[in-house]
N, C-alpha and C positions, 0 to 999 in steps of 0.2 A: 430337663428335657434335652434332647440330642437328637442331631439325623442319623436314619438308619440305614444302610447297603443290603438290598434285596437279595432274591434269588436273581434277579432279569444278570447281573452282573458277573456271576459266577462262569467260569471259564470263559470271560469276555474281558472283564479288565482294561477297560480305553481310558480310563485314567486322565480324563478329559478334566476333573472332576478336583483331582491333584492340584492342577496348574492354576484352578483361581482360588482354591482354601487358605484362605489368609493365616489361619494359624497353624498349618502342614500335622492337620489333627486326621488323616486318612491314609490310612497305612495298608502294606501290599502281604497276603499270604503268597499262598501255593497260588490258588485258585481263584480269589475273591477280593476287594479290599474292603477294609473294616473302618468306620469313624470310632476314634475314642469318645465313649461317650463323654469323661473328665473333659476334654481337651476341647470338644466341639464347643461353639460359642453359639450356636445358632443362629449363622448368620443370612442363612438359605444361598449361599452364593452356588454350592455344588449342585442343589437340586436343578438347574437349571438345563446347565453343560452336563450330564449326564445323557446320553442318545440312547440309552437302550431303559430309562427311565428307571432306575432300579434304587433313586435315593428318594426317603421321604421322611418328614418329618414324624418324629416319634411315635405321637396320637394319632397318622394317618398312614402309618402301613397297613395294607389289607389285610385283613384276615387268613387268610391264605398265606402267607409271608409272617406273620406277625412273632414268627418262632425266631425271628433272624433278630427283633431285639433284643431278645438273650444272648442270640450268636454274637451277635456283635459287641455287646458286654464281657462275657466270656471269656472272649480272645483276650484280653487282654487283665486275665489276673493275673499271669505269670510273669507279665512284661510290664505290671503296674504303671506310670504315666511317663515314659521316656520323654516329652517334651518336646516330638516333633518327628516327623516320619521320616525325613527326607536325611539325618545324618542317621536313620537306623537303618534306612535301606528295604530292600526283601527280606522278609520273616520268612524263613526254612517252613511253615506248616500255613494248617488250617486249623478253624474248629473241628473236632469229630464230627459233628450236624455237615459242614460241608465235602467231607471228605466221605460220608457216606452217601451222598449223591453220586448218582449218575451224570457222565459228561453231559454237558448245557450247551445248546446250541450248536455248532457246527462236530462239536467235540472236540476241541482243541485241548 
């Protein structure tokens, strides 16, 4: 089991969420950031410090959302378990799922 990064997140990005992840298992697209599922430990520290509430644990994303814990799997076949976010930096992309939304919130 893993946390997962919602829609609420998308084109929002406060990254609040980054700063207390003990094992730097949350990583930045285009639009959105992703927890590795491999890498999360479930510690619940991110759910907290997220403002616009958009992490939840695995078994409790809603239904309405629930498409995002594939997305957030997904992301990361091609970049298999880099070991930590913070010396990989910004990922150039997204999932196709978030790249074919529409701007979120303000549209930024």
């Amino acid at each position: 089991m893993t946390y997962v990064i919602a829609q609420p997140c998308v084109d929002v990005k406060d990254k609040a969420c980054i700063d207390v992840c003990p094992v730097d298992c949350i990583y930045e697209g285009e639009r959105t950031l992703y927890i590795h599922p491999d890498e999360c430990v479930d510690c619940g520290a991110c759910e907290p410090e997220c403002p616009t509430e958009a992490i939840f644990y695995e078994d409790d994303v809603p239904e309405n959302w629930s498409e995002f814990t594939k997305v957030n799997a997904e992301f990361f076949e091609d970049l298999g378990s880099p070991g930590g976010a913070a010396a990989l930096g910004k990922i150039g992309k997204d999932h196709a799922f978030i790249v074919a939304l529409p701007p979120q919130g303000d549209g930024n």
